[in-house]
Every structure is written in structure tokens, then in C-alpha cells.
C-alpha positions as CSV (number, residue, x, y, z in Angstrom):
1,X,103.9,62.4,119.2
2,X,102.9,65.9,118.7
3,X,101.1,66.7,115.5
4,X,101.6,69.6,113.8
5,X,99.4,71.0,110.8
6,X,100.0,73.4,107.9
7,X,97.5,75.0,106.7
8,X,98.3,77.1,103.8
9,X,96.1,79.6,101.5
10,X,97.4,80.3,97.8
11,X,96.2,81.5,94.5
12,X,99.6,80.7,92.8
13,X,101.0,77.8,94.4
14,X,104.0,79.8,96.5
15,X,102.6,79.4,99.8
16,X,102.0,75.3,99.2
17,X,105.7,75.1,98.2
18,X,106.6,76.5,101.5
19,X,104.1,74.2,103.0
20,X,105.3,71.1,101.2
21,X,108.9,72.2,101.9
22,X,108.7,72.2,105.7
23,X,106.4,68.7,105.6
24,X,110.1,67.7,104.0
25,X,111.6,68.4,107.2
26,X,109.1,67.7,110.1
27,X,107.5,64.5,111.1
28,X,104.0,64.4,112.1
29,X,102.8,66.8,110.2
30,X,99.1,67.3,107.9
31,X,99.4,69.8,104.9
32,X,95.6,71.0,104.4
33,X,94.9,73.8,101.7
34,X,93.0,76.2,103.2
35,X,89.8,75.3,101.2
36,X,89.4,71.7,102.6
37,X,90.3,72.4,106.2
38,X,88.1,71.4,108.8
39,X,87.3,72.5,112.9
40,X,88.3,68.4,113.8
41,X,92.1,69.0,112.4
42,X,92.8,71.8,114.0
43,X,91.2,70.6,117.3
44,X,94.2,67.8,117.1
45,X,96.8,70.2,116.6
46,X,99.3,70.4,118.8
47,X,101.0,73.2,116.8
48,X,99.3,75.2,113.8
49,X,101.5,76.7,111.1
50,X,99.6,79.6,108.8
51,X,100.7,79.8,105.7
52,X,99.4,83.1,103.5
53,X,99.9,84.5,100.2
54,X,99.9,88.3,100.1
55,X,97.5,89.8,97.1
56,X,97.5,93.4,96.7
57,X,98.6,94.4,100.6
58,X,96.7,91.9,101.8
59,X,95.5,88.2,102.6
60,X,93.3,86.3,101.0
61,X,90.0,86.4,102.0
62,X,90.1,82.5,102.8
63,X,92.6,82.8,105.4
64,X,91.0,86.2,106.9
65,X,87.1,84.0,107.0
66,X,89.3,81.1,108.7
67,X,91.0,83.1,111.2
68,X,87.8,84.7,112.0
69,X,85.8,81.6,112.2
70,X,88.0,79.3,113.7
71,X,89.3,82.2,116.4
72,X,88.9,80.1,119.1
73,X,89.6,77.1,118.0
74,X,93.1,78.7,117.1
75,X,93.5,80.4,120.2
76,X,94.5,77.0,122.0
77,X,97.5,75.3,119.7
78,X,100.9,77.4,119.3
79,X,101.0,79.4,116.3
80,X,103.6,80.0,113.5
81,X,103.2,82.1,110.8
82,X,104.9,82.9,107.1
83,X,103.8,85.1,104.5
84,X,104.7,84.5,101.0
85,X,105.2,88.0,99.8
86,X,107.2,89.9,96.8
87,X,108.7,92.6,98.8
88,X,112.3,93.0,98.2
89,X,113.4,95.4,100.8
90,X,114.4,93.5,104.1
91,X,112.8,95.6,106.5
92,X,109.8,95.3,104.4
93,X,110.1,91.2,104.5
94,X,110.4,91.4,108.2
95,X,107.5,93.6,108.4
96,X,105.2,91.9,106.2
97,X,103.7,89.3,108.8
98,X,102.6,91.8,110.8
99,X,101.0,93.9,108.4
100,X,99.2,90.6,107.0
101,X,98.4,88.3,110.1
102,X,98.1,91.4,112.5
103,X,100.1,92.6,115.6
104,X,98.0,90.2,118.2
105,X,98.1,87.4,115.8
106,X,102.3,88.0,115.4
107,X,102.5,88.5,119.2
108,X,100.8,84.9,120.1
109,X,102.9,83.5,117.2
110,X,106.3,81.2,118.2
111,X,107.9,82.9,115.1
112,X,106.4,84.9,111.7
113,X,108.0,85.2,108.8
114,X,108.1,86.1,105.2
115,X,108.9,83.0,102.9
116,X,109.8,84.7,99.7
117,X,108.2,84.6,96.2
118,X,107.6,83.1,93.2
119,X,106.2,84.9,90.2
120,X,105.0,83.2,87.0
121,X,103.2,85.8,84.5
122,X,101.8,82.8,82.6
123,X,99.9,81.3,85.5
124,X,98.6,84.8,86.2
125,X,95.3,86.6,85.7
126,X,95.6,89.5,83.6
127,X,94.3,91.6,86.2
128,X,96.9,90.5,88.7
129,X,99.6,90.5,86.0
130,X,99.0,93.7,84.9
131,X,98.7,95.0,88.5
132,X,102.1,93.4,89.0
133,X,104.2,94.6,86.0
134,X,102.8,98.1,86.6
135,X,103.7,98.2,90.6
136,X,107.4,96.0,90.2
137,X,108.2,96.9,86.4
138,X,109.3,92.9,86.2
139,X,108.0,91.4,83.1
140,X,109.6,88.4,83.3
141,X,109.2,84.9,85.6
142,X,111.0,85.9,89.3
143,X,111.5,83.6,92.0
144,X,113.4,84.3,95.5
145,X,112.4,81.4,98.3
146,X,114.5,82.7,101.7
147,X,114.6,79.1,102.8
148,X,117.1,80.7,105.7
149,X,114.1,82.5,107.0
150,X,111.9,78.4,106.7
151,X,114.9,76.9,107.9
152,X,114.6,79.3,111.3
153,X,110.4,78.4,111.4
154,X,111.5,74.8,111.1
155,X,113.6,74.6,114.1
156,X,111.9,76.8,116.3
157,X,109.0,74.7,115.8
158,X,110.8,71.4,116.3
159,X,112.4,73.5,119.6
160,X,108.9,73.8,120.9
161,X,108.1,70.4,120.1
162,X,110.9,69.0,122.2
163,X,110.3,70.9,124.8
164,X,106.4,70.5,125.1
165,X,106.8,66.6,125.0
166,X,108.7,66.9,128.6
């Protein structure tokens, strides 16, 4: 049986929702926060889904050491990528994987795509919050999960799992 492993960086739980949400719907499958991965799981992985939180433009500096560190390593398994971002505009969203994981990190990828967000000011650091409020003028709690778009990662991932196990 293939196994298939989720690692997942956050600072305000979105990206381990996604995370926990596609666990829901594959089998086989490990759910590691990015802080207590290890080289010996992702050795085993026959597929390798990144999950990353976008903070200011950007990952977070976990995901960007891992991906550096663990570069070849990752190079063997088959990627797939989401980003949990706030952008509303849809050409934004579909953009947003790209400008986070990089074009030759997207290319190598089976599918990338942005998850969606969920924003809770009272879980928030002032400096984010503030940062937040002043660039999206929202003030109060917003969530918007595109479980279309983790839906479409979900089955082209269980599509490459059928068709690497003939």
C-alpha cells in the first residue's frame, strides 16, 4: 500500500485543518507538523503533500529550512502542494502556489493549490493583527476553506496512487 504523508507548517492552525481534512479522505496516510518531521518519514513516502501557510507574501521559514534541507530527499517521492492563503481574487488564489513554493517546485508538483483561509483576530499576534486589519480592512473573524480546490488534490492524488500501484 502506498503511503502518503502530509506535512503541513502553520502558525494559526489553517494549514493543519487542510491537512486533517484530506487524512479524512485518504488511507495510508501520516500528518506530521512541520516541527517534528523527520529525513526517515519522508524516505517512506511514496507521495509527499506540502502544506504552507502564507505570512506576509511569504512562507514560513520552517517550510523554506525543510525544503532546503531535505531537497534531495524530496526530490524522489511525487509532490503535491496547497497554500493556505487570504487572497480573495481567483487569479490571485491560483497564483499563489507558485509565488510561495516556486516555479520548479510547482512544475515537479502533481497539482498546487491554494486551500483557502481562516482568520481569527483573537488567536493573532498584535503585530500580525494589525498588519492584517490595515492590508484587508476586515476587523472581524473570516473564514473561506475552497474544499472544491482539496477535493481536486484529493483525487489527483488517489489517481496517482492507483496508477503507480500497477
Amino acid at each position: 500500500m502506498a503511503k502518503v504523508l502530509i506535512i503541513y507548517s502553520t502558525k494559526y492552525g489553517t494549514s493543519k485543518l487542510v491537512a486533517e481534512y484530506i487524512k479524512l479522505k485518504l488511507t495510508d496516510v501520516i500528518v506530521c507538523d512541520i516541527l517534528n518531521i523527520n529525513i526517515h518519514k519522508i524516505k517512506e513516502a511514496d507521495i509527499i503533500i506540502l502544506g504552507a501557510s502564507v505570512y506576509y507574501n511569504g512562507m514560513r521559514g520552517e517550510m523554506k529550512r525543510l525544503l532546503f534541507k531535505e531537497r534531495k530527499a524530496l526530490s524522489k517521492p511525487a509532490l503535491a502542494l496547497y497554500v493556505c492563503s487570504g487572497v480573495q481574487e481567483e487569479e490571485s488564489r491560483n497564483t499563489q502556489p507558485r509565488n510561495v513554493f516556486g516555479r520548479r517546485l510547482c512544475n515537479r508538483a502533481l497539482i498546487s493549490i491554494c486551500a483557502g483561509y481562516r482568520i481569527e483576530f483573537d488567536k493573532m499576534d498584535v503585530r500580525d493583527k494589525q498588519f492584517l486589519q490595515r492590508v484587508s480592512r476586515l476587523t472581524e473573524d473570516k473564514e473561506e476553506i475552497y474544499t472544491q480546490e482539496i477535493d481536486r488534490l484529493i483525487e489527483t492524488v488517489e489517481e496517482y496512487l492507483r496508477h503507480s500501484e500497477n
